[in-house]
Backbone as JSON Lines, residues from 0, in Angstrom:
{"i":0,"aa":"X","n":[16.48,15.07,-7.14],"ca":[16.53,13.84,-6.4],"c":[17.04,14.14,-4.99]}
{"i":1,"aa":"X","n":[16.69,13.4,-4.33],"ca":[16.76,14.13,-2.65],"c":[17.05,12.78,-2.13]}
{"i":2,"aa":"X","n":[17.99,12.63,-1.0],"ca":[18.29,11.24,0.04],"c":[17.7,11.46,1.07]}
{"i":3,"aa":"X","n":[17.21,10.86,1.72],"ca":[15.97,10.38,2.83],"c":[17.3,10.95,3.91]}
{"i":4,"aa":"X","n":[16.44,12.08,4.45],"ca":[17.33,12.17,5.92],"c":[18.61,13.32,5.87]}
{"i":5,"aa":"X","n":[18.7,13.75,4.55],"ca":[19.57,14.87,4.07],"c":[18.85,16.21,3.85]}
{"i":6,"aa":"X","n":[17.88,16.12,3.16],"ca":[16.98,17.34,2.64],"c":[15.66,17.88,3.42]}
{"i":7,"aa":"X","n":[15.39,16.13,4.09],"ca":[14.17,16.57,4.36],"c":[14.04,16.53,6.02]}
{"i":8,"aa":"X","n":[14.19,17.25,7.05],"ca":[14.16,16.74,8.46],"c":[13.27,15.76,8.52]}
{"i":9,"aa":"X","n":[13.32,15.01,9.5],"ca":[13.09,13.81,10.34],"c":[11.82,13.85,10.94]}
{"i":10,"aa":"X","n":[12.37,15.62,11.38],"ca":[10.78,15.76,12.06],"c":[9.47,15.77,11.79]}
{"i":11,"aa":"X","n":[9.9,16.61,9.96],"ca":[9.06,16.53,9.38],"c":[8.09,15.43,8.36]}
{"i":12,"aa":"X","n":[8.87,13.91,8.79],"ca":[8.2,13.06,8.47],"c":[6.77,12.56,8.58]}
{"i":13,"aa":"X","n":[6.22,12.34,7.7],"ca":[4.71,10.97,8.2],"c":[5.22,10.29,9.14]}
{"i":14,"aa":"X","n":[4.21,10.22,10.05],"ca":[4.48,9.4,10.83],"c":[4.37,7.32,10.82]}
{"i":15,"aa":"X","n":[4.12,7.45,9.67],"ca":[4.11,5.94,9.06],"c":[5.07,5.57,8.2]}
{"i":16,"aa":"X","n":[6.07,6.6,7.95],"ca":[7.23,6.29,7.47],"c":[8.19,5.2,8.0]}
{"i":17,"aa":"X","n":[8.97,4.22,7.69],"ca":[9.64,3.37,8.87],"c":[11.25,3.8,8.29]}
{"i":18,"aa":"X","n":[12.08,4.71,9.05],"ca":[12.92,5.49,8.9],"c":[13.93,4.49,8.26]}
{"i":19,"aa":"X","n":[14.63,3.64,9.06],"ca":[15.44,2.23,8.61],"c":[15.29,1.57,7.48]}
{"i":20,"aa":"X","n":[14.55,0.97,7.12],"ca":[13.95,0.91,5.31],"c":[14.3,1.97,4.76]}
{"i":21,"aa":"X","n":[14.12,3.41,4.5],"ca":[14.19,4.28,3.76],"c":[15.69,4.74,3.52]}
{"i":22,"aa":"X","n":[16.39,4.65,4.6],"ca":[17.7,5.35,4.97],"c":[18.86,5.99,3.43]}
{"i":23,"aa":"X","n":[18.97,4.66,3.25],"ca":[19.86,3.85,2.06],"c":[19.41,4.5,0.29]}
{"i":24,"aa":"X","n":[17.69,4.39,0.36],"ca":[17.37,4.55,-0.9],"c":[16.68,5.66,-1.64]}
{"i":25,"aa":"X","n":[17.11,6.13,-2.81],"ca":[17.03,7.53,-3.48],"c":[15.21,7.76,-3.67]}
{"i":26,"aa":"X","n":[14.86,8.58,-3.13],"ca":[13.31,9.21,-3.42],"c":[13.25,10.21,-4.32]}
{"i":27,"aa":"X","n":[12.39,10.38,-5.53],"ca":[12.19,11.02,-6.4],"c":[10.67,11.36,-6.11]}
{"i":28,"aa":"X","n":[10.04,12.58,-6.43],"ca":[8.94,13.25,-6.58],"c":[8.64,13.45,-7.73]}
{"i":29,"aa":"X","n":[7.58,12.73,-8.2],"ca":[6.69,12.92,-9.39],"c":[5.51,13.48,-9.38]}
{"i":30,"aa":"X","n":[5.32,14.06,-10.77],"ca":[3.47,14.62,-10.69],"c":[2.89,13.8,-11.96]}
{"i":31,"aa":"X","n":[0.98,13.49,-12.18],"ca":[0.54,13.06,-12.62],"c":[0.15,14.03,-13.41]}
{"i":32,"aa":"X","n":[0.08,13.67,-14.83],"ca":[-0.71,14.45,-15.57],"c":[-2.14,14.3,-15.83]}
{"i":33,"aa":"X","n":[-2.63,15.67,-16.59],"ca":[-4.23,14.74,-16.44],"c":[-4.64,13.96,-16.97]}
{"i":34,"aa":"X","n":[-4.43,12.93,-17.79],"ca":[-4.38,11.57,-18.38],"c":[-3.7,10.8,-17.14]}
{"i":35,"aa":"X","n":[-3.1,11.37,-16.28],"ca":[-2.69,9.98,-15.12],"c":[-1.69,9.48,-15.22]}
{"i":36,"aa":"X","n":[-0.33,9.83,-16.64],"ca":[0.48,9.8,-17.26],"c":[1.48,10.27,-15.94]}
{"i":37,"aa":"X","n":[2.55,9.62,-15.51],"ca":[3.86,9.89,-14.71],"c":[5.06,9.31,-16.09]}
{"i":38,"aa":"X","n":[6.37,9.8,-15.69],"ca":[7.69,9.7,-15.87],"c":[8.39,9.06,-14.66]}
{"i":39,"aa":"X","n":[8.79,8.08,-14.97],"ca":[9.71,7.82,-14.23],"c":[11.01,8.08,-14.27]}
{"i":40,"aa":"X","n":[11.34,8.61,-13.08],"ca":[12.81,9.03,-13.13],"c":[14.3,8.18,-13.84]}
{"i":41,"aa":"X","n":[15.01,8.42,-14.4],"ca":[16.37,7.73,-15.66],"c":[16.44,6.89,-14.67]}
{"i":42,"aa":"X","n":[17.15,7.26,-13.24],"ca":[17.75,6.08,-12.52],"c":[17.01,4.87,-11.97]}
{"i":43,"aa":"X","n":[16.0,5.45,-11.98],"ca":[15.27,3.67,-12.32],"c":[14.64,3.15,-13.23]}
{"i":44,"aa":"X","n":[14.66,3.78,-14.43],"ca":[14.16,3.01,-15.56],"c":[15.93,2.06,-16.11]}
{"i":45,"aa":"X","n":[16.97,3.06,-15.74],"ca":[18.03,2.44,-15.89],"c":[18.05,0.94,-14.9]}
{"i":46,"aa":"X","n":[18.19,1.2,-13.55],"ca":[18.27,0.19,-12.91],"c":[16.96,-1.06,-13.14]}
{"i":47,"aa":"X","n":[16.4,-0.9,-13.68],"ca":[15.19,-1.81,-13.97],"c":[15.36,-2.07,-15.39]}
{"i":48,"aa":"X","n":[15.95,-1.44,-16.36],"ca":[16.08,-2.07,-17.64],"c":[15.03,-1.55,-18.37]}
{"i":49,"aa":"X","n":[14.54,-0.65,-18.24],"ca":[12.79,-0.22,-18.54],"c":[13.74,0.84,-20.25]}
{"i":50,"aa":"X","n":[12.92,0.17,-20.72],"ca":[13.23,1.07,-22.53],"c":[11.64,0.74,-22.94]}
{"i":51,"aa":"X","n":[11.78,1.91,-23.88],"ca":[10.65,2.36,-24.94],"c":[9.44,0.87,-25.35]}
{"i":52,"aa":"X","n":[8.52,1.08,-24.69],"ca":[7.59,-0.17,-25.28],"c":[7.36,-1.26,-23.72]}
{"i":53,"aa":"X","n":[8.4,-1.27,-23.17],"ca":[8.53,-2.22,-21.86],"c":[6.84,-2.17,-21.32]}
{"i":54,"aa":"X","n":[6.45,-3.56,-21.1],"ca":[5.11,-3.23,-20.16],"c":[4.88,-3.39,-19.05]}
{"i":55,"aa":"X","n":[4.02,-3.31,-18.16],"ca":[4.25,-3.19,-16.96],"c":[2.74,-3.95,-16.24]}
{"i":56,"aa":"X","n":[3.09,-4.09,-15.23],"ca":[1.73,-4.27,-14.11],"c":[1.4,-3.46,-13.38]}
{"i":57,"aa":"X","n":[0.17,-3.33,-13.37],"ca":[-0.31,-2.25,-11.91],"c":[-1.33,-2.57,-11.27]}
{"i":58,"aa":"X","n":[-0.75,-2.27,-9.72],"ca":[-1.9,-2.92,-8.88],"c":[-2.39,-2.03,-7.49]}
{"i":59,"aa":"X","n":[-3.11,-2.19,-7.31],"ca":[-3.07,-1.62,-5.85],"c":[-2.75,-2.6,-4.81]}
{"i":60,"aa":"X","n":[-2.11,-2.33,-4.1],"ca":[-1.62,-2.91,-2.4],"c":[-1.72,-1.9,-1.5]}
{"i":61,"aa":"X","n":[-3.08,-2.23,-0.58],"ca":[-3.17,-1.21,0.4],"c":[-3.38,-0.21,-0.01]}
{"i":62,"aa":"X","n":[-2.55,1.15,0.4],"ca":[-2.62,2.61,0.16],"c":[-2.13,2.45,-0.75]}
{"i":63,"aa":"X","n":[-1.29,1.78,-1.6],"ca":[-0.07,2.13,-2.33],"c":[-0.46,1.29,-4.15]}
{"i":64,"aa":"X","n":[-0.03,1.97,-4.83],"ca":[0.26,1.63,-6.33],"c":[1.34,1.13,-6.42]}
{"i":65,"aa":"X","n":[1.4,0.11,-7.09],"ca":[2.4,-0.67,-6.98],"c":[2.64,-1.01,-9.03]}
{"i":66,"aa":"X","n":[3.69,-0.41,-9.42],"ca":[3.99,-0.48,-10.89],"c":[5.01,-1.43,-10.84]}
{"i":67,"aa":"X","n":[4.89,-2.94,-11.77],"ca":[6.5,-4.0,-12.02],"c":[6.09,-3.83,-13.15]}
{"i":68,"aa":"X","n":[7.53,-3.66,-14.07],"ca":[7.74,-3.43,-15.1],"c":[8.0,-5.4,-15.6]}
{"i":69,"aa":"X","n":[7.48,-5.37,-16.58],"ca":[7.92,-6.26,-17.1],"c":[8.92,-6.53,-18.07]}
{"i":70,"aa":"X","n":[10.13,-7.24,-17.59],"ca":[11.48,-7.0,-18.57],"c":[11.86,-8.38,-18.62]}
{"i":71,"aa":"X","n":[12.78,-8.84,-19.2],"ca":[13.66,-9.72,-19.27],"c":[14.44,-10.29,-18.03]}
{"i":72,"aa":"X","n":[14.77,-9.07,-17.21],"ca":[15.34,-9.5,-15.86],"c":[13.51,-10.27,-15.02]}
{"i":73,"aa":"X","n":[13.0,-9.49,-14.84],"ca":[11.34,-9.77,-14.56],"c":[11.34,-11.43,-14.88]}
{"i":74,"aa":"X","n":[11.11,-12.01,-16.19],"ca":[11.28,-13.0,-17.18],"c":[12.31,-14.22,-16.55]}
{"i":75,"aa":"X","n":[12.78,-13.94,-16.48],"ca":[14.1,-14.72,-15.86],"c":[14.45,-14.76,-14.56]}
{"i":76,"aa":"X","n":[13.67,-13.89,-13.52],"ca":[13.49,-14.42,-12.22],"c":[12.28,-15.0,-11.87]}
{"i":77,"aa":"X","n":[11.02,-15.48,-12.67],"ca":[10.07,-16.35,-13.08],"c":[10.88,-17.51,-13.68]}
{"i":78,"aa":"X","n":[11.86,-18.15,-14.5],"ca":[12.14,-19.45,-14.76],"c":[12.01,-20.35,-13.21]}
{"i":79,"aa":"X","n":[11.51,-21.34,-13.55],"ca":[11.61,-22.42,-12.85],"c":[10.68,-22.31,-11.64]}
{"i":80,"aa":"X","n":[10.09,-21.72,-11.08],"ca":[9.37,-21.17,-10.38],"c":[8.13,-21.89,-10.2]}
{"i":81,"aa":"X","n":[7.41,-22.5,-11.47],"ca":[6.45,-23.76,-11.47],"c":[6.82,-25.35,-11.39]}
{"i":82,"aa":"X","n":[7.86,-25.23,-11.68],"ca":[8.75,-26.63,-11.55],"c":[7.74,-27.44,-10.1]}
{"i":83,"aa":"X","n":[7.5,-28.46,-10.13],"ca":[7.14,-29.4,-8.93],"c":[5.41,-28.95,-9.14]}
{"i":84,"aa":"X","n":[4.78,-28.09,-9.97],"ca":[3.92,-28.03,-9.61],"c":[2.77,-28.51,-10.53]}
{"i":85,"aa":"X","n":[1.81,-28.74,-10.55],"ca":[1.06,-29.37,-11.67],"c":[0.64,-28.6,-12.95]}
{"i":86,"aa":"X","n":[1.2,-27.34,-13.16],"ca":[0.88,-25.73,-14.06],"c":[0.53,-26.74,-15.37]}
{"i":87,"aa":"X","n":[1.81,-27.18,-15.82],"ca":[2.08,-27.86,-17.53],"c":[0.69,-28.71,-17.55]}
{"i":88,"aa":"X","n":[0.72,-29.53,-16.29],"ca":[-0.5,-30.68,-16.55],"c":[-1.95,-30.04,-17.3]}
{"i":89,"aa":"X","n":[-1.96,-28.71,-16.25],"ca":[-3.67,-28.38,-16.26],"c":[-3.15,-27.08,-17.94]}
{"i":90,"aa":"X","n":[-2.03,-26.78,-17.75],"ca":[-2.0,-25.89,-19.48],"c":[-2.51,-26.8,-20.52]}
{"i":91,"aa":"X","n":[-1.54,-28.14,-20.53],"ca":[-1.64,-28.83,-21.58],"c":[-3.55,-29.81,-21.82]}
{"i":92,"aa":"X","n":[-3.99,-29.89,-20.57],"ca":[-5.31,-30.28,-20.43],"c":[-6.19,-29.25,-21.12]}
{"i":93,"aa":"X","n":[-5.68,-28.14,-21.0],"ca":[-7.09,-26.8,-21.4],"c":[-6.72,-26.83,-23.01]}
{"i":94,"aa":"X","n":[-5.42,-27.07,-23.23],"ca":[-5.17,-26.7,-24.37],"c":[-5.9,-28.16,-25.48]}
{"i":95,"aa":"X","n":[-6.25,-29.1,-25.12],"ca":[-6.32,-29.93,-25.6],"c":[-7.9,-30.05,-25.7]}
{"i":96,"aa":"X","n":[-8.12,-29.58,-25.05],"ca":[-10.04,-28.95,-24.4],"c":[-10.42,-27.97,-25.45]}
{"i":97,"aa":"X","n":[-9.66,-27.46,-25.63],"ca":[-9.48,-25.8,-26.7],"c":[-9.63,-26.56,-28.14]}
{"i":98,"aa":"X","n":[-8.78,-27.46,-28.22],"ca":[-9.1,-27.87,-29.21],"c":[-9.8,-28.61,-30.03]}
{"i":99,"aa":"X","n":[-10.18,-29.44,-29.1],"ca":[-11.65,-30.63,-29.15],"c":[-13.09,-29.23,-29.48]}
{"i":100,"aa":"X","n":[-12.98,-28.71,-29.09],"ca":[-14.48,-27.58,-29.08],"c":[-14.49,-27.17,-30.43]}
């Protein structure tokens, strides 16, 4: 595990790196296997809550792969989040549609 700005000179950055964002937070280097299979490093499966079975999303954004694990913390910063909005109306409409057929 290596800290941004300790191991690696500055100079030798991408130049699309944005130094200030990075400063603060731990970078780990992973490799893909040939199935496409990565490990994620303990300290963030710890800090994310990620155990055996946990599932996840994956997406592309831009250049970048973007993996959210889906957990309980995940779960619970989604409560309330549809509140004010018409979600229940049009669930409970399809569901009632679902069942008439």
């Amino acid at each position: 595990m290596e800290r941004v700005g300790e191991a690696i000179p500055r100079s030798t950055w991408p130049s699309h790196c944005r130094v200030r964002q990075f400063m603060d937070q731990k970078i780990d280097t992973v490799m893909f296997t040939v199935k496409g299979q990565v490990v994620i490093p303990r300290w963030l499966r710890k800090d994310f809550e990620i155990n055996e079975g946990t599932r996840a999303v994956v997406y592309k954004h831009n250049d970048h792969i973007v993996l959210k694990p889906l957990t309980a913390q995940h779960y619970r910063r989604l409560r309330g989040s549809l509140k004010g909005t018409k979600a229940m109306d049009v669930f409970m409409s399809e569901r009632k549609r679902e069942r008439e057929l």
